[in-house]
Each structure stands twice: as C-alpha cells, then as structure tokens.
MARNULUM-940910 format. One record per residue (C-alpha): residue in one letter; chain; x negated, y, z. Coordinates in nm, 2 decimals, padded with zeros to 4 digits. Layout:
# MARNULUM-940910
<type: a, mol: A, u: X, v: Y, w: Z>
...
This chain:
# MARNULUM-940910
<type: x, mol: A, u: -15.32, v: 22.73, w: 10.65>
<type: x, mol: A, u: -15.31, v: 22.69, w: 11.02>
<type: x, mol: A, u: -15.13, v: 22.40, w: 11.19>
<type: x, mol: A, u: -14.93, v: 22.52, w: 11.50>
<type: x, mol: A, u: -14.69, v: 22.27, w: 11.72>
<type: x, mol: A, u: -14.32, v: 22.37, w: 11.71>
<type: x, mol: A, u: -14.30, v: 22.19, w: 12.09>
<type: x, mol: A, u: -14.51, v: 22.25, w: 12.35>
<type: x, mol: A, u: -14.45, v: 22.00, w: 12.67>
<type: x, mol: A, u: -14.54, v: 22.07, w: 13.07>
<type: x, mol: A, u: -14.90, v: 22.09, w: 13.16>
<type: x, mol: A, u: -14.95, v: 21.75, w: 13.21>
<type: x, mol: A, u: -14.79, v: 21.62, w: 12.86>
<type: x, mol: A, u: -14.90, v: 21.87, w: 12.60>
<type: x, mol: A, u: -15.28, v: 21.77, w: 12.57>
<type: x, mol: A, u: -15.21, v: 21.41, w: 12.46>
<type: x, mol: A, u: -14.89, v: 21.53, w: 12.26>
<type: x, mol: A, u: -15.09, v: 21.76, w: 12.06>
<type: x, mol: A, u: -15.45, v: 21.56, w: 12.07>
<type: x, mol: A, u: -15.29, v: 21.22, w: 12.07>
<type: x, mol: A, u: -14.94, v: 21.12, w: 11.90>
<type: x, mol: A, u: -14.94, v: 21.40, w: 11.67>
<type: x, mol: A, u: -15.30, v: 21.26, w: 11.51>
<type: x, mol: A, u: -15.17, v: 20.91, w: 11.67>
<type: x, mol: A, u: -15.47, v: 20.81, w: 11.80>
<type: x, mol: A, u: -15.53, v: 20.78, w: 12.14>
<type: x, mol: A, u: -15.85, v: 20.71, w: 12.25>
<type: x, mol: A, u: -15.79, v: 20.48, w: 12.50>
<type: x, mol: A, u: -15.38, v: 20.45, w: 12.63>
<type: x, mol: A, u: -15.47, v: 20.18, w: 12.93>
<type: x, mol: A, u: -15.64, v: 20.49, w: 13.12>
<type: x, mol: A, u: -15.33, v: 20.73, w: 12.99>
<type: x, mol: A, u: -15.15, v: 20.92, w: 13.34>
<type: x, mol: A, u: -14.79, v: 20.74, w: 13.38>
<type: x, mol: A, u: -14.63, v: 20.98, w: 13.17>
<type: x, mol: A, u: -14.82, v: 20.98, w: 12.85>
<type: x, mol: A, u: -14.80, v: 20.63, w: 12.86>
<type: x, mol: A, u: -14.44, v: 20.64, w: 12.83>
<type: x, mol: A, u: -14.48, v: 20.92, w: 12.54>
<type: x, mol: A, u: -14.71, v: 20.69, w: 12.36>
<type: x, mol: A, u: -14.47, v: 20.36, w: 12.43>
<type: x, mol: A, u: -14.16, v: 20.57, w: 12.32>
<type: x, mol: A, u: -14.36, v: 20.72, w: 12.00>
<type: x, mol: A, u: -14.42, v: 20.36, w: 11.90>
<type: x, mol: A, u: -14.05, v: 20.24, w: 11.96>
<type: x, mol: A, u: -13.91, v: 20.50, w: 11.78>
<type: x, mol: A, u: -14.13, v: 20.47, w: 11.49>
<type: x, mol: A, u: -14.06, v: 20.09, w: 11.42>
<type: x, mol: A, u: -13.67, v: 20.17, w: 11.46>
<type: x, mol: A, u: -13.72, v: 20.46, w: 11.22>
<type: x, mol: A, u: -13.93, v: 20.16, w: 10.98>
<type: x, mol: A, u: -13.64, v: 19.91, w: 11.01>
<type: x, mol: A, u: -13.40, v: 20.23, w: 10.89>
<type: x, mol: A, u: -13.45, v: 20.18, w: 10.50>
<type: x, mol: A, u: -13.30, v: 20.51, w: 10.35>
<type: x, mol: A, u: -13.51, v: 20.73, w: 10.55>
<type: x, mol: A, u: -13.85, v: 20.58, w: 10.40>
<type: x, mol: A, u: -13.79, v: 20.83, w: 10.09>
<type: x, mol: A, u: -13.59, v: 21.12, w: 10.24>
<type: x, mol: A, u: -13.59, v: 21.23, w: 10.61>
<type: x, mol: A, u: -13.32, v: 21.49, w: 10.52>
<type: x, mol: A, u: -13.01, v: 21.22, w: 10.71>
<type: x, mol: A, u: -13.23, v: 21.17, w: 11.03>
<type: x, mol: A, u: -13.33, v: 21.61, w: 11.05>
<type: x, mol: A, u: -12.93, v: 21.65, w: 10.97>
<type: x, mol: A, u: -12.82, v: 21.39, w: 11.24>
<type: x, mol: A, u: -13.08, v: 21.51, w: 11.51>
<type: x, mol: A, u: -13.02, v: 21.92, w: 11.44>
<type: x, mol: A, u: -12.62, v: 21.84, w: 11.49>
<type: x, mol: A, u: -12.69, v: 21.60, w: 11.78>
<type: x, mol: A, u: -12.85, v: 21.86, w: 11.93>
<type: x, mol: A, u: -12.63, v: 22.11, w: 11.84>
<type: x, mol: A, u: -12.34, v: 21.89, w: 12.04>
<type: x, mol: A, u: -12.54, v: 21.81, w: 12.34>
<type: x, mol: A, u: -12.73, v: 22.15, w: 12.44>
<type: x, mol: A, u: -12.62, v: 22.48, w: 12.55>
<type: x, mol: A, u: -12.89, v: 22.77, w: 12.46>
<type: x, mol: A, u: -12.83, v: 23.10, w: 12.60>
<type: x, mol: A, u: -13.09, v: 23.41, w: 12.50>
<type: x, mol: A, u: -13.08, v: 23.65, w: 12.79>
<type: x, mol: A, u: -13.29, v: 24.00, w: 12.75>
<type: x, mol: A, u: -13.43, v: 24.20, w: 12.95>
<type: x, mol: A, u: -13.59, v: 24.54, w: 13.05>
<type: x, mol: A, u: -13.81, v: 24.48, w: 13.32>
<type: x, mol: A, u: -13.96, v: 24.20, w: 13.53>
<type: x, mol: A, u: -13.71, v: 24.29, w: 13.82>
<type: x, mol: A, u: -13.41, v: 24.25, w: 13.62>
<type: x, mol: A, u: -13.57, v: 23.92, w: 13.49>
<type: x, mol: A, u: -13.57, v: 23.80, w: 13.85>
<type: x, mol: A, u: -13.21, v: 23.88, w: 13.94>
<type: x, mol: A, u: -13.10, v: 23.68, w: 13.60>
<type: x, mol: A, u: -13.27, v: 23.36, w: 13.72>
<type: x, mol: A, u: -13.22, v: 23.40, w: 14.08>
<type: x, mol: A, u: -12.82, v: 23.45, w: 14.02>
<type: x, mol: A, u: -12.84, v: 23.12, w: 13.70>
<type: x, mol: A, u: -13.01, v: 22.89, w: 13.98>
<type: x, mol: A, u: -12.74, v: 23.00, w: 14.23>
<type: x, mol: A, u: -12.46, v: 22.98, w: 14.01>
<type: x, mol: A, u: -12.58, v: 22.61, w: 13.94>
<type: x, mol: A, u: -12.68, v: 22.54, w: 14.30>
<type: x, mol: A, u: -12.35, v: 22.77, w: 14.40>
<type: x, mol: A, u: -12.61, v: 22.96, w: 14.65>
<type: x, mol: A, u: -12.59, v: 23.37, w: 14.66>
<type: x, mol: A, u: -12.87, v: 23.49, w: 14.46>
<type: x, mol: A, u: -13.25, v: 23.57, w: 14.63>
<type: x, mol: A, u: -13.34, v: 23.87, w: 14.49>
C-alpha cells in the first residue's frame, strides 16, 4: 500500500506538512520559516483541544461529520471544464474580474 496526502499546501508549506506534522516530528522547529512554525504551533493546539474532547478518543466519526458539514456551509466549490488552454484563460481572467469588477485580460 502506498501512502499519498489528500492536501497538498503552497510551495513553502507542503515539505514540512508532509515530512514534519504528518510523522510529527520535526527536526528542529526553532529554525522552522515563519509559517511552518505557525503550522507546527496550530498542529499542537488543536491536538490538546481535540485530547480535552473525551468522546472523540474512541470514534472520530462526530468531529469528520462536524468538519465535512462545516465545510459544506462555509465554501463555495465550483468545477469549471475546459477544452483548451485559451478557453482556460478567458475563465480565470473574467472570475478575477468579476471579483475585482475589472473587464477581463484575455
């Protein structure tokens, strides 16, 4: 069986995602960039709250339930297909100018 990460983070992140929290063992997390540090402080915050949560010791069923519908709630996820790198432009160019209200680039 091969073990392959669901999440992959920015450039900067994914190394000590993958290398460090998932094993949780960084090697040394005083020399960490800004941002992992705040992954590793926010790994270890979450996992004592998640320790002080009794029923979820046994059964993470509540917490995957409460974060999938969280999630549900909270995010918008939109598919968009396309035929050919041009078209692929013109879909992103006119999203990021109907958020910015700009006219499209392309």
């Amino acid at each position: 069986m091969i073990e392959n990460s669901r999440l992959i983070l920015n450039e900067t992140d994914n190394a000590f995602y993958r290398d460090c929290l998932t094993p949780q063992t960084p090697s040394d997390p005083r020399g960490l960039p800004r941002s992992n540090t705040l992954l590793w402080k926010s790994f270890h915050y979450f996992t004592k709250r998640l320790d002080d949560l009794p029923d979820l010791r046994d059964d993470g069923t509540p917490l995957a339930r409460m974060l999938s519908e969280t999630v549900i709630r909270c995010f918008l996820f939109i598919l968009i297909t396309v035929d050919d790198p041009l078209d692929a432009c013109t879909a992103l160019a006119t999203s990021a100018a109907v958020r910015n209200r700009q006219p499209p680039i392309c």
